[in-house]
VOVOPA-470232 format. One line per 3 residues: number of its first residue (from 1); their letters; for each residue x, y, z of N, C-alpha, C. Coordinates in Angstrom, 1 decimal, padded with zeros to 4 digits. Each point is the difference from the previous one (the first is absolute). Last residue first. Layout:
<atoms>
NUM> a> X:Y:Z:X:Y:Z:X:Y:Z; ...
</atoms>
This chain:
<atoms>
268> xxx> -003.1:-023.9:-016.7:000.2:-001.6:-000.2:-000.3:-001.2:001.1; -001.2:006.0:-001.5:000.0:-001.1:001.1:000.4:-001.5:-000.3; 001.5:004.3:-003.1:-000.4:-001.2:000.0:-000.1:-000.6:001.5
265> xxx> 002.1:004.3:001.1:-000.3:-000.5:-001.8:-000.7:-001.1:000.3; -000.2:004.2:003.5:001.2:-000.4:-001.2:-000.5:-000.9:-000.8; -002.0:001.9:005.0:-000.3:000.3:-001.5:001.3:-000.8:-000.5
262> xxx> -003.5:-002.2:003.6:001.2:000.4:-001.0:000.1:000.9:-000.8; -003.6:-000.1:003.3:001.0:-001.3:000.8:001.7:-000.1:-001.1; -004.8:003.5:001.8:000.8:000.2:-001.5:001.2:-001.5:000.5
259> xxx> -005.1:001.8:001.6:000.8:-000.7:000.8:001.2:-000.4:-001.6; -004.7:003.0:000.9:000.9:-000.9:-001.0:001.2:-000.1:000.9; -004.1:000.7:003.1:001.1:001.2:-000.6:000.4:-001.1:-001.1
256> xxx> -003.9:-000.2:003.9:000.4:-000.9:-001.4:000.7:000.7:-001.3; 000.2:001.1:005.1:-001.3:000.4:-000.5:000.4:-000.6:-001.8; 003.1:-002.2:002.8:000.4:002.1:-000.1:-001.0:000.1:-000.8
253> xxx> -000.6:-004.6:000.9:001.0:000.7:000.0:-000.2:001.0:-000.5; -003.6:-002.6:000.0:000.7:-000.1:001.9:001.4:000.4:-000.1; -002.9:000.0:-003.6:-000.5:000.7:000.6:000.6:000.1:001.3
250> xxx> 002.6:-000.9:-004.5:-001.1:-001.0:000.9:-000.6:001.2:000.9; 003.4:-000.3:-005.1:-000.1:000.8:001.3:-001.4:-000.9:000.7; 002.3:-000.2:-004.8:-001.1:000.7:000.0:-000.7:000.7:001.8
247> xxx> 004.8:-001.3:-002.2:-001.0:-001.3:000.7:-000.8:001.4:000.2; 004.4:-000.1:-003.3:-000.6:000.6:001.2:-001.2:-001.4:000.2; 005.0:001.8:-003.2:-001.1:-001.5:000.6:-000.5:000.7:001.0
244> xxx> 002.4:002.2:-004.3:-000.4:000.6:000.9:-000.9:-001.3:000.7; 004.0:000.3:-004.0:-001.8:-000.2:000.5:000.3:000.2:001.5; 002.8:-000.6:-005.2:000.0:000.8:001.3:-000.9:000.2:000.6
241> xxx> -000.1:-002.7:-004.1:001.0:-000.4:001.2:000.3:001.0:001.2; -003.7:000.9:-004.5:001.5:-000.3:001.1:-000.6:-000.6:001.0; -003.0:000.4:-003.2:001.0:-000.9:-000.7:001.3:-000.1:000.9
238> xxx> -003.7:003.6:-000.5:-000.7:-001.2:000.3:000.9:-001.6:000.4; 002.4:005.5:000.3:-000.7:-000.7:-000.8:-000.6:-001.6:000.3; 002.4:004.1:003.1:-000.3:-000.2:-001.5:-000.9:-000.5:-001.4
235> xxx> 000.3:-002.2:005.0:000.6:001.4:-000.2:000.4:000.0:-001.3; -003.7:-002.9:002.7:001.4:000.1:-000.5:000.6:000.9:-001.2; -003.1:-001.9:005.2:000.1:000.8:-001.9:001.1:-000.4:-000.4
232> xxx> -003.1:-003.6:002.8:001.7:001.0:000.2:-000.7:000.9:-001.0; -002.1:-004.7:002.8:-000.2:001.4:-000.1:001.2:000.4:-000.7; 000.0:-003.7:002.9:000.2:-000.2:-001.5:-000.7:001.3:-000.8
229> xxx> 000.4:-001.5:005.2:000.6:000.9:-000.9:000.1:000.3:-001.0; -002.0:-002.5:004.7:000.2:-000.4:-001.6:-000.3:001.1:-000.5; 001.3:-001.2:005.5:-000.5:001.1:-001.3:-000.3:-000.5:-001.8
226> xxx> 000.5:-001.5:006.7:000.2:-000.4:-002.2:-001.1:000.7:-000.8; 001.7:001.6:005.5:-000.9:-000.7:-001.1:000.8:-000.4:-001.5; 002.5:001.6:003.5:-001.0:-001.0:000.4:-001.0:-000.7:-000.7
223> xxx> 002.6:004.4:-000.3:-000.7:-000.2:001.3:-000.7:-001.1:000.3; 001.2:-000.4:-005.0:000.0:001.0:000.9:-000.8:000.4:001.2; 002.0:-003.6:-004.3:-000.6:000.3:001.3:000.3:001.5:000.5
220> xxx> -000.9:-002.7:-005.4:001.0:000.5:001.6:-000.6:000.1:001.0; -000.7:-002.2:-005.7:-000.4:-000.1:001.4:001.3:001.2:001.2; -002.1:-001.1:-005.3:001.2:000.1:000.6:-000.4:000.8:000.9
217> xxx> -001.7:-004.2:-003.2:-000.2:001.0:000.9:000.9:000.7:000.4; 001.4:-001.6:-004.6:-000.7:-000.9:001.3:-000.7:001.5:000.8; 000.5:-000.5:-006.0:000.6:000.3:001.3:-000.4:000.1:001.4
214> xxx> -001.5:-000.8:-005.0:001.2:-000.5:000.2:000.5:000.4:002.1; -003.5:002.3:-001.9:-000.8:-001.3:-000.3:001.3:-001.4:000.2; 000.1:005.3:002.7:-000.4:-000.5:-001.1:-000.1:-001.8:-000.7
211> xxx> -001.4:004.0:003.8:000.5:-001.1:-000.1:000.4:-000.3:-001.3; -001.1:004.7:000.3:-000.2:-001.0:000.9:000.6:-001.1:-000.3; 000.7:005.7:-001.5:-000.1:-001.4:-000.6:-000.2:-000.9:001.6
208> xxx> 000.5:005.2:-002.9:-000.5:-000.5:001.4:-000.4:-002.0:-000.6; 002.0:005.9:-001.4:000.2:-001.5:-000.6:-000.1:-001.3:001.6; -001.4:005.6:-000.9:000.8:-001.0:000.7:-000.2:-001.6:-000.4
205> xxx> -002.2:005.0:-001.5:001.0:-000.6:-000.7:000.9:-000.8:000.9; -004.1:002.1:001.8:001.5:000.8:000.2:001.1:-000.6:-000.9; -004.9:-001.1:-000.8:000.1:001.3:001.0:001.5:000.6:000.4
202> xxx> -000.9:-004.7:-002.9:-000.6:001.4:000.0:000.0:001.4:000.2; 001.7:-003.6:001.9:000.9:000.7:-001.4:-000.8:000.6:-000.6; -001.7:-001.4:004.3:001.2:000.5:000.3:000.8:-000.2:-001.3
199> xxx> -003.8:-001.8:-000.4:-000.9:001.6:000.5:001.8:000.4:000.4; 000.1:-004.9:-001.1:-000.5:001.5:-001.0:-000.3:001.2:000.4; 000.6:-003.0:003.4:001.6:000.1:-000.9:-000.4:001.1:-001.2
196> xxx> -003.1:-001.4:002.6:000.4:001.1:000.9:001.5:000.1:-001.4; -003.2:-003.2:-000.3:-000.7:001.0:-000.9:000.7:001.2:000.7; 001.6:-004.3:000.8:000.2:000.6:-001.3:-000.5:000.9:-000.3
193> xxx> -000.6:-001.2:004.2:001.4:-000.2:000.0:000.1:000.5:-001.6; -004.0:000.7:003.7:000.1:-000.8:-001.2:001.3:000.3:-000.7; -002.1:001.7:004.0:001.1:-000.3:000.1:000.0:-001.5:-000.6
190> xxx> -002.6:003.7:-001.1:-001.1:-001.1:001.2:001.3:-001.1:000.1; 000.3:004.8:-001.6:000.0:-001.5:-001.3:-000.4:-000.8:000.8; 000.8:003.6:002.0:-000.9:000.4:-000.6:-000.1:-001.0:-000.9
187> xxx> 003.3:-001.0:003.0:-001.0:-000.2:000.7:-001.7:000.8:-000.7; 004.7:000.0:-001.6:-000.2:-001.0:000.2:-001.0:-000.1:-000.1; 001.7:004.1:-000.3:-001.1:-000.1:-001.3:-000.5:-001.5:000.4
184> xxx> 002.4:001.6:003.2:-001.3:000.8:000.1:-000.9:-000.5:-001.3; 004.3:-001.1:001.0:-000.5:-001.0:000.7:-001.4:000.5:000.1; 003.6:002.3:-002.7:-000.2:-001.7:-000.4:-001.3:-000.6:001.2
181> xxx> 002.0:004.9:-000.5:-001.1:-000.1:-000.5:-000.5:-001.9:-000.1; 003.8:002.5:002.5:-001.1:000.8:000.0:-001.7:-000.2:-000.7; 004.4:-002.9:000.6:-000.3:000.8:001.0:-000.9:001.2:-000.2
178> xxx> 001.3:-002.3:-003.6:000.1:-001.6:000.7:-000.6:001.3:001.2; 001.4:002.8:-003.1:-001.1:-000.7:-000.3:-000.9:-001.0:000.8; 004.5:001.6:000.7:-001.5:000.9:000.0:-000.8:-000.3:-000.2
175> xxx> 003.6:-002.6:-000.7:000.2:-000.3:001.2:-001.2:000.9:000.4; 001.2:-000.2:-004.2:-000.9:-000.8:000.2:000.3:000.0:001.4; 002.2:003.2:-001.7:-001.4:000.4:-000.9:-000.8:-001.6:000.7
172> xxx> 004.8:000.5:001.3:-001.0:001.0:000.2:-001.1:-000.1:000.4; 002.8:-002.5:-002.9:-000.4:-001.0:001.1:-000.9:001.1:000.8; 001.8:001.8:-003.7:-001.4:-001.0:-000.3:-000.7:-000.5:001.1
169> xxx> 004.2:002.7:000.3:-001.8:000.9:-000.5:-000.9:-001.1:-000.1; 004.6:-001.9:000.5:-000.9:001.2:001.2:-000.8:000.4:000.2; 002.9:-002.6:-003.3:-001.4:-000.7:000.2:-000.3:000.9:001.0
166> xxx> 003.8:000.6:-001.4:-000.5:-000.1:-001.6:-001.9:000.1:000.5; 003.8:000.6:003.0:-000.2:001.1:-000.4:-000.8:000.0:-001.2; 001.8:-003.7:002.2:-001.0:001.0:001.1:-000.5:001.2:-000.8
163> xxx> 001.7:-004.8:-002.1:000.9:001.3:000.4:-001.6:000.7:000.2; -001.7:-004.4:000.3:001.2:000.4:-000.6:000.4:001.3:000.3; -002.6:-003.2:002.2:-000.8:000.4:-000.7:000.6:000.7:-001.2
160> xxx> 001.9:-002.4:003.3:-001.1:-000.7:-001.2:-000.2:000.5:-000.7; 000.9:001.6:004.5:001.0:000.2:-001.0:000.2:-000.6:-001.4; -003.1:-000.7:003.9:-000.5:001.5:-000.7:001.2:-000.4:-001.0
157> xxx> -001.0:-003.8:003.4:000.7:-000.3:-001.4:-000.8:001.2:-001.2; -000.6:000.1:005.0:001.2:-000.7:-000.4:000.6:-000.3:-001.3; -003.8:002.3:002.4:000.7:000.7:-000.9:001.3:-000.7:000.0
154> xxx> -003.7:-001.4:002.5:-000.7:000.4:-001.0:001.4:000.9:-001.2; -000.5:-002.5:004.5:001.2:-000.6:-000.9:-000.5:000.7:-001.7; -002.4:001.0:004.3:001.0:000.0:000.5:001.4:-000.1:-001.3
151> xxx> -005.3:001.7:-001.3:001.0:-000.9:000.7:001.3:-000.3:000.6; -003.8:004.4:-000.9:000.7:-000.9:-000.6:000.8:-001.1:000.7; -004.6:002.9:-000.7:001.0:-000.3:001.2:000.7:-000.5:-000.6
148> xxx> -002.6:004.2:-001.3:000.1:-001.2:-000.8:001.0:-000.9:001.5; -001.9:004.5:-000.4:-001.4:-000.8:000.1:000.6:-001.5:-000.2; 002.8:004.2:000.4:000.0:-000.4:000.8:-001.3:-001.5:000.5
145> xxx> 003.8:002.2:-003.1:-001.3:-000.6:-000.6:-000.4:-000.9:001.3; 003.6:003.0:000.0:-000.4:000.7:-000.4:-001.7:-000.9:-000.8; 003.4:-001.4:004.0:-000.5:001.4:-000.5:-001.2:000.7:-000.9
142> xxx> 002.6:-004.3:000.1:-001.0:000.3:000.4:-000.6:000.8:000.6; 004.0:000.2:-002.8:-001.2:-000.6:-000.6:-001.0:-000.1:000.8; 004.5:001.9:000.6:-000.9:000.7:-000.2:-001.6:-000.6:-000.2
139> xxx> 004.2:-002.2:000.0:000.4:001.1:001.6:-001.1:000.2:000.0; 000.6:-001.8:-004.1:-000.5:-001.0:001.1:-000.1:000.6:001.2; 002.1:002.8:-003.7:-001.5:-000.6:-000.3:-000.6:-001.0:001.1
136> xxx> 004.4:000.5:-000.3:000.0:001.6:001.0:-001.9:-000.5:-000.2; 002.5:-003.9:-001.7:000.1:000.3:001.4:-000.7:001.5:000.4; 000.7:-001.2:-004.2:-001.3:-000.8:000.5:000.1:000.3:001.7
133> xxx> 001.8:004.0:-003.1:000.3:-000.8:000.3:-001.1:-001.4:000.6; -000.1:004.9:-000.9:001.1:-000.4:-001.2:000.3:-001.4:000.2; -004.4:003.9:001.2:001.4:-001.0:000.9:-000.1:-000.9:-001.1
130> xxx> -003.3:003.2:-000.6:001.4:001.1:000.0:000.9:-001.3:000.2; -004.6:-001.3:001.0:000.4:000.3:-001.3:001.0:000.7:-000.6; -001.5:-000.4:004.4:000.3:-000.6:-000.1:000.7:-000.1:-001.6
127> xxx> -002.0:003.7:001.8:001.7:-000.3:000.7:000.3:-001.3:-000.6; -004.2:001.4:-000.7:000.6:000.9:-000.8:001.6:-000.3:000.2; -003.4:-002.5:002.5:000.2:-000.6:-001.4:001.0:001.0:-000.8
124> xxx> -001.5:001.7:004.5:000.9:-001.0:000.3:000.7:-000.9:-001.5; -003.3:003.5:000.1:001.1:000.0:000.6:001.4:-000.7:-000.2; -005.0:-001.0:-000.2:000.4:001.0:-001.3:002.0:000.1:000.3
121> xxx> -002.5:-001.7:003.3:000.4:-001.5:-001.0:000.4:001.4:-001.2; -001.7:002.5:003.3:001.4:-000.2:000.6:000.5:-001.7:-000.6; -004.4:001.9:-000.6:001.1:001.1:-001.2:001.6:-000.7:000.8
118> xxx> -004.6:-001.2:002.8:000.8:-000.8:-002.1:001.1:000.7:-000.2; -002.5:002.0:003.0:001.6:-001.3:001.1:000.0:-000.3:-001.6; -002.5:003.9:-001.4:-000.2:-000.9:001.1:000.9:-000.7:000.5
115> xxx> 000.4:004.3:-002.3:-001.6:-000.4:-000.1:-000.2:-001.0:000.7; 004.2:001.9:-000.3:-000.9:000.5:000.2:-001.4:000.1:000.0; 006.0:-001.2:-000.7:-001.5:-001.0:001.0:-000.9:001.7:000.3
112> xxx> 004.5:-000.7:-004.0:-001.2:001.0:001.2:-001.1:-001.1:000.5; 003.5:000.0:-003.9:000.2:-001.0:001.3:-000.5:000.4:001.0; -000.8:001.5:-004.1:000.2:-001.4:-000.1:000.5:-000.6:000.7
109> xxx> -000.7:004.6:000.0:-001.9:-000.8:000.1:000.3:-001.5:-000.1; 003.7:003.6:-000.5:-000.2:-000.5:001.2:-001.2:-001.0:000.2; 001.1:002.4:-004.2:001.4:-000.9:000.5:-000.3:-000.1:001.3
106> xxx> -004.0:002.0:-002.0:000.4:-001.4:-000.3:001.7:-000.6:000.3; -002.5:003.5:003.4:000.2:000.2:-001.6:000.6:-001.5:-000.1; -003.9:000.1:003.6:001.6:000.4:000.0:000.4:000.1:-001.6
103> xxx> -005.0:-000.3:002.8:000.7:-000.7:-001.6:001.3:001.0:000.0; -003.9:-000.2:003.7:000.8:000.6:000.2:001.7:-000.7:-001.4; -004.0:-002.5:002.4:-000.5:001.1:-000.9:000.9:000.8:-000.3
100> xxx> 000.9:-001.1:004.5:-001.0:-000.6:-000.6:-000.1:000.6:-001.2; 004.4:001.1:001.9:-001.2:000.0:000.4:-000.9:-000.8:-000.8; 004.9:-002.0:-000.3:-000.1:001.5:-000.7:-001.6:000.1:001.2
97> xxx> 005.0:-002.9:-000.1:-000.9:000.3:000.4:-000.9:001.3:000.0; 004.1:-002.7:-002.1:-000.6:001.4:000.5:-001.1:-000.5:000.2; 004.9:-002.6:-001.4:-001.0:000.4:-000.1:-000.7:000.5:000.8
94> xxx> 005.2:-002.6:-001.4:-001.0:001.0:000.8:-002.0:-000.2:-000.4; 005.3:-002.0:-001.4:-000.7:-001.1:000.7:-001.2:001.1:001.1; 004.2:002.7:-002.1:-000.7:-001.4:-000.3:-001.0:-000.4:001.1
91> xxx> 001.3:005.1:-001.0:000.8:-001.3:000.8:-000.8:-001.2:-000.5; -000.6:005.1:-001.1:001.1:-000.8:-000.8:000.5:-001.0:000.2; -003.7:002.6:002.2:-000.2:-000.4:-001.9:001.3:-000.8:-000.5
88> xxx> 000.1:002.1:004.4:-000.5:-001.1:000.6:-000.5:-000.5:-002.1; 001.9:004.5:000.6:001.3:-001.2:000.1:-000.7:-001.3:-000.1; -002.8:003.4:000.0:000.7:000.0:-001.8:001.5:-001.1:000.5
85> xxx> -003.1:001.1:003.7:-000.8:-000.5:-001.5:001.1:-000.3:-000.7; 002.3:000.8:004.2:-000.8:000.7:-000.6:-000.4:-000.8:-001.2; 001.6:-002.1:005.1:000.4:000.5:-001.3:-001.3:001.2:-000.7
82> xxx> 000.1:-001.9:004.3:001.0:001.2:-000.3:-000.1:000.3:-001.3; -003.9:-002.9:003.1:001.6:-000.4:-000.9:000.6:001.6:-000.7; -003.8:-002.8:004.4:000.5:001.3:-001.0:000.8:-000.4:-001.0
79> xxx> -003.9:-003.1:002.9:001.5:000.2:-000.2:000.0:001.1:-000.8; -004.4:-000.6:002.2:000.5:-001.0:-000.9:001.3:000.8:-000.1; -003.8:001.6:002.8:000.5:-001.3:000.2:000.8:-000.8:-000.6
76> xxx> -002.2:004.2:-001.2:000.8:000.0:000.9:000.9:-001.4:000.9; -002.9:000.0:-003.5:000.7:000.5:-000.8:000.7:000.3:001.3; -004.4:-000.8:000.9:000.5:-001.1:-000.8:001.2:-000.2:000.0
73> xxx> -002.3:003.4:002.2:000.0:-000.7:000.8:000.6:-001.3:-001.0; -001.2:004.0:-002.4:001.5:-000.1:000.9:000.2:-001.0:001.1; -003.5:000.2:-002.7:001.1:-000.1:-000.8:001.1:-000.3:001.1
70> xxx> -004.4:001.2:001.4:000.2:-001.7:-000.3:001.0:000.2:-000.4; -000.7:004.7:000.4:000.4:-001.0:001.2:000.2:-002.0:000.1; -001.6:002.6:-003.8:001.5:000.8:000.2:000.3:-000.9:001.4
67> xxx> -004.8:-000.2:-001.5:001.4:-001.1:-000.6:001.0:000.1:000.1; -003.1:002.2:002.6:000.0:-001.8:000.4:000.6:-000.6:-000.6; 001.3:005.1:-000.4:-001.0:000.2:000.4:000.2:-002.1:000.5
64> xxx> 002.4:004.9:001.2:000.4:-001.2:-000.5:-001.9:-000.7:-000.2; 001.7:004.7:000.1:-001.1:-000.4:000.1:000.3:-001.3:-000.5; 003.5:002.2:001.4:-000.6:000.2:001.1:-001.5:-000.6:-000.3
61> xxx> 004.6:-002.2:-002.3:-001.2:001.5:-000.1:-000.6:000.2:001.5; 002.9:-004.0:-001.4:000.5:000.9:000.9:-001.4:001.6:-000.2; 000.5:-003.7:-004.2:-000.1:-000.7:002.0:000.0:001.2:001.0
58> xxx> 000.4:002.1:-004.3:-001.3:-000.9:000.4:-000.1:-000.9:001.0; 004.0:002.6:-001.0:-001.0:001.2:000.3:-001.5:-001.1:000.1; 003.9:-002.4:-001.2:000.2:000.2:001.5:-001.4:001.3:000.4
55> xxx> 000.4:-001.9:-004.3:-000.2:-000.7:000.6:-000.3:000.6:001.6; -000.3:003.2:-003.6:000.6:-000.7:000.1:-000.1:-001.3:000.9; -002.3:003.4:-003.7:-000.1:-000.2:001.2:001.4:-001.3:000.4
52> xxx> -001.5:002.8:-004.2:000.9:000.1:000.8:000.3:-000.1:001.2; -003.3:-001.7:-003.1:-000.2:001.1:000.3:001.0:000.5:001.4; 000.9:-003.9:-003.0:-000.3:000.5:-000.3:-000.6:001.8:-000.1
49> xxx> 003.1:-002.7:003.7:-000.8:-000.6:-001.2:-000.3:001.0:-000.9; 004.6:000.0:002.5:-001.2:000.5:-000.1:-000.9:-000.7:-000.7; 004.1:-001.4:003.6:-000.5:-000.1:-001.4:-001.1:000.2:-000.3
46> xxx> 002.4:-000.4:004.1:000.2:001.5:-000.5:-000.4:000.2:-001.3; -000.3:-004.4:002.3:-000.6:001.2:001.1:000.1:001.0:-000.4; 002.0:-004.0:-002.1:-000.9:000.4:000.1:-000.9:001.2:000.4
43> xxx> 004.5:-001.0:000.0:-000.2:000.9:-000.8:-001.7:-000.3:-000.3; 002.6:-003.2:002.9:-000.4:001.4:000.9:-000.5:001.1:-001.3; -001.5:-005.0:-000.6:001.1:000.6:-000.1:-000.4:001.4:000.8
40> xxx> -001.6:-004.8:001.3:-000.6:001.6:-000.3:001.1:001.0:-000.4; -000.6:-005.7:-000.3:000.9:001.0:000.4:-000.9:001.0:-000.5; 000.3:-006.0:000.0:-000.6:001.1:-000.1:000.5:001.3:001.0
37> xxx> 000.7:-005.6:-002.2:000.1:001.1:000.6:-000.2:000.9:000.1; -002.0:-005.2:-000.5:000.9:001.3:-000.9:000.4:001.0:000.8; -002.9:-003.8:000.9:001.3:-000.6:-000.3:000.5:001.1:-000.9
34> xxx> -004.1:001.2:002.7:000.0:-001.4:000.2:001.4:-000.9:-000.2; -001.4:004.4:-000.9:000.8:-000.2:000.9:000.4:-001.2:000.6; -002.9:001.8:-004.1:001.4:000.2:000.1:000.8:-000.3:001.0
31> xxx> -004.4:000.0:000.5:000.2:-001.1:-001.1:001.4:000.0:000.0; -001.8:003.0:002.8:000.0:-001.2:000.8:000.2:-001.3:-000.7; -000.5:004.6:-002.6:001.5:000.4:001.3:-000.3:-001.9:000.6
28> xxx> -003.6:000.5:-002.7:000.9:000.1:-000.7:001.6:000.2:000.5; -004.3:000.9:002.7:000.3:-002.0:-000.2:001.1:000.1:-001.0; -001.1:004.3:000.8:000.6:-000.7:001.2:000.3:-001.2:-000.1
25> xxx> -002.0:002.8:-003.4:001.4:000.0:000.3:000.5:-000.7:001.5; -004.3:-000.3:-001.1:000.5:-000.7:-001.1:001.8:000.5:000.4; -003.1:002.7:002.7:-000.3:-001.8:000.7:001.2:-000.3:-001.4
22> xxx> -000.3:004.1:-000.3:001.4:-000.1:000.7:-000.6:-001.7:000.5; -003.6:001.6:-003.1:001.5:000.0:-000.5:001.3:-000.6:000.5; -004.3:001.1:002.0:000.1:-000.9:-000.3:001.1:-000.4:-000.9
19> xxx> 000.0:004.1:002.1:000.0:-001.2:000.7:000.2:-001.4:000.0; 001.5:004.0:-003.9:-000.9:000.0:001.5:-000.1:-001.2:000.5; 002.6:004.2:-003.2:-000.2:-001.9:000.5:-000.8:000.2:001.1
16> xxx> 001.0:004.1:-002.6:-001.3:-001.2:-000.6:000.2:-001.1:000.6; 002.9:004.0:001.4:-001.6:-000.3:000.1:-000.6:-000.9:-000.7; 004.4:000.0:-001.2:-000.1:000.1:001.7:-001.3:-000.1:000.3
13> xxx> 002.6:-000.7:-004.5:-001.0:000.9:000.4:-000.5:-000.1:001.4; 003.6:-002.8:-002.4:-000.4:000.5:-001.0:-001.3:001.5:000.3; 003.4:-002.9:003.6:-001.1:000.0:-000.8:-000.1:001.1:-001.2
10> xxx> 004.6:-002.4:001.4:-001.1:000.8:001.0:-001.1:000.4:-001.2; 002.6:-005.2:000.9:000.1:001.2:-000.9:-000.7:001.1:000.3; 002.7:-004.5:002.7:-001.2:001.1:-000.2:000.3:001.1:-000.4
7> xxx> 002.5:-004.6:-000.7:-000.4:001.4:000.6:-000.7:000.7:-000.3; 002.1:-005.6:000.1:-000.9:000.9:-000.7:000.6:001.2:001.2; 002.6:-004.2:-001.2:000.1:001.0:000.4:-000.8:001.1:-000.2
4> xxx> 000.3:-006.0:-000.5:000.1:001.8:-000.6:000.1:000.8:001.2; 001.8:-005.2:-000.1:-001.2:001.0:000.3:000.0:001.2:-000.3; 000.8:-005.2:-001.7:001.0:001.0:-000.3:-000.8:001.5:000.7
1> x> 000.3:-006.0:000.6:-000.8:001.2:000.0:000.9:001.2:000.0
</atoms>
């Protein structure tokens, strides 16, 4: 696990946030804190919004009003940091924390938590897809596809899959897919196995295949149980050797998440 370094960005307009607002930015501060890091830069407080109000003039006013005050009861409890904006832009492994509603310019929106705890998988995938390597990509993996469980021995034979840099985007494109959209379209297919395979090349161009007519059950365990895995995509085209093995998931493991047991080549 690789943990960011979010910061709170100062608002775009001081009087429009409000209560219900600072509820969303608060679960969003308790998303990030769970396994990331978090900081109120001090150039916050002197940074004008819009109507040239500044932080410190809106916590601190004499007409504080339930949201200035909710703020500050948040934002005072969380660590400082020295740096200034334009230094904290240059460091790796960051991202911001913005108000509810509150859309940061696009070189920051792509690593901004502001609409819900989600944005911090937004995050976390933008980092991942920068790393050069299967190893820096593993640091990061279950991070960033947090719906998917993967197996103990699930990435023993990733380097299969060939030079990292050829297959990255793809393995990417189906590890997203597999986690955001595979178990939802499952279960709208009445967790009918072919008619889910089509709706997933269909819908996101993913090459999806079961058992096939030459080849055995292929069985594992996890936590105990026995899995049958014969499920995979496979990357590129209908026809590779580079595949993605999963088990469609049970009710009595991790709310019936895809459970991913191989990626690399040919299960034999």
């Amino acid at each position: 696990m690789c943990r960011v370094k979010f910061y709170l960005l100062p608002s775009v307009c001081y009087r429009n946030i409000t209560v219900d607002g600072l509820l969303i930015f608060e679960n969003n501060l308790t998303a990030i804190k769970k396994k990331d890091l978090f900081f109120v830069p001090h150039e916050f407080y002197d940074q004008k919004d819009n109507q040239d109000v500044t932080a410190l003039e809106y916590l601190y006013d004499q007409e504080q009003s339930d949201a200035s005050a909710y703020l500050l009861d948040i934002i005072s409890k969380e660590p400082s940091a020295g740096e200034k904006y334009e230094v904290i832009a240059g460091q790796e492994n960051i991202g911001y924390l913005a108000f509810a509603g509150e859309v940061p310019e696009a070189e920051k929106e792509k690593i901004c938590v502001y609409d819900s705890g989600k944005d911090i998988v937004k995050v976390k995938r933008f980092y991942i897809i920068q790393t050069v390597s299967y190893n820096e990509y593993l640091l990061r993996i279950k991070d960033c596809f947090p719906e998917l469980v993967f197996h103990e021995n699930a990435f023993h034979s990733i380097e299969k899959l060939g030079r990292f840099s050829d297959v990255k985007n793809e393995l990417h494109r189906h590890l997203v897919v597999l986690c955001d959209h595979a178990r939802r379209i499952y279960f709208e297919c009445g967790r009918r196995e072919e008619e889910t395979f089509s709706s997933l090349k269909a819908g996101y161009g993913i090459y999806c295949s079961g058992k096939g007519s030459n080849e055995k059950e292929f069985k594992i365990s996890y936590h105990g149980v026995k899995l049958t895995c014969n499920p995979h995509t496979k990357l590129f085209t209908e026809y590779s050797n580079q595949r993605i093995y999963f088990c469609w998931g049970r009710d009595d493991i991790d709310n019936h998440n895809i459970i991913v047991v191989k990626i690399g080549d040919h299960w034999r």
